[in-house]
N, C-alpha and C positions, 0 to 999 in steps of 0.2 A: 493137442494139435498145434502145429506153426507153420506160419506161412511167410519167406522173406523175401525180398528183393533183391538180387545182389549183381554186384556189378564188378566185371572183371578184366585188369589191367595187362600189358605186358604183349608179347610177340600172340594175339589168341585168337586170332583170324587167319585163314587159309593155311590152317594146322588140322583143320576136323575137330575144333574145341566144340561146338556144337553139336554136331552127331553123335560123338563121345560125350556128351553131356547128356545127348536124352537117351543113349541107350542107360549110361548111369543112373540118372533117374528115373526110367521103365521101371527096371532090373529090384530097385529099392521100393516101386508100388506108390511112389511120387505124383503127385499132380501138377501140373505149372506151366512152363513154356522158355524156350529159352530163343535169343535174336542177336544176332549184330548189332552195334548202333555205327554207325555213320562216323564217329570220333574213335574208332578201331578197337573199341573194348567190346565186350560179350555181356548181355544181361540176361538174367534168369529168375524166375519165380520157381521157389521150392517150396509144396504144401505136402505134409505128411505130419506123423509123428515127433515129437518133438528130436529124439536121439540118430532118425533116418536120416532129418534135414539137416543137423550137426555136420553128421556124414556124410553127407552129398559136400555141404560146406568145405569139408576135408580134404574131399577130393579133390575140388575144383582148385584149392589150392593149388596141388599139385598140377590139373588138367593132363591132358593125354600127352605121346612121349615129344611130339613134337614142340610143342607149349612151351611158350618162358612167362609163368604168371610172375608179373611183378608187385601187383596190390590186388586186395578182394578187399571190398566195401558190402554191404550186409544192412540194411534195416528193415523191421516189421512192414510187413503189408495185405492187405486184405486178400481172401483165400480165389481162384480163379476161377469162372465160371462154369469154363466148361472141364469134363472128366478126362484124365490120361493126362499124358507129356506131349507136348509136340512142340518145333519150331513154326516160328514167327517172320513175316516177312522181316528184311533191314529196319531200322529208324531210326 
């Protein structure tokens, strides 16, 4: 199992990067949560399997068609409390 924190750069607000992020991570059987921050990037906790969270990772690279990721930052962090995906208010 793995669980990261990742934080995402580039045009990924008021694209549906988030919606598209938890139906992505539902769809994969993901735990986590994903939010805005306030500094226009998008953060997200991916807990699962080690080769799901890879691929969620993958994706987000990309993000959905409206999206211009320009950087994904990534480090370990502890698994999330509660069960399922959901979003997060702003922070």
């Amino acid at each position: 199992m793995k669980t990261v924190l990742v934080r995402v750069t580039g045009r990924v607000q008021g694209v549906w990067f988030r919606g598209w992020t938890e139906d992505q991570a539902t769809a994969r059987g993901l735990k986590g949560w994903v939010r805005n921050r306030r500094d226009g990037s998008v953060e997200a906790l991916f807990s699962g399997p080690d080769a799901t969270v890879n691929d969620m990772i993958e994706a987000c690279r990309r993000g959905p068609s409206a999206a211009r990721v320009d950087a994904l930052t990534q480090r370990e962090a502890d698994p999330p409390a509660e069960p399922g995906f959901h979003q997060l208010p702003t922070a």
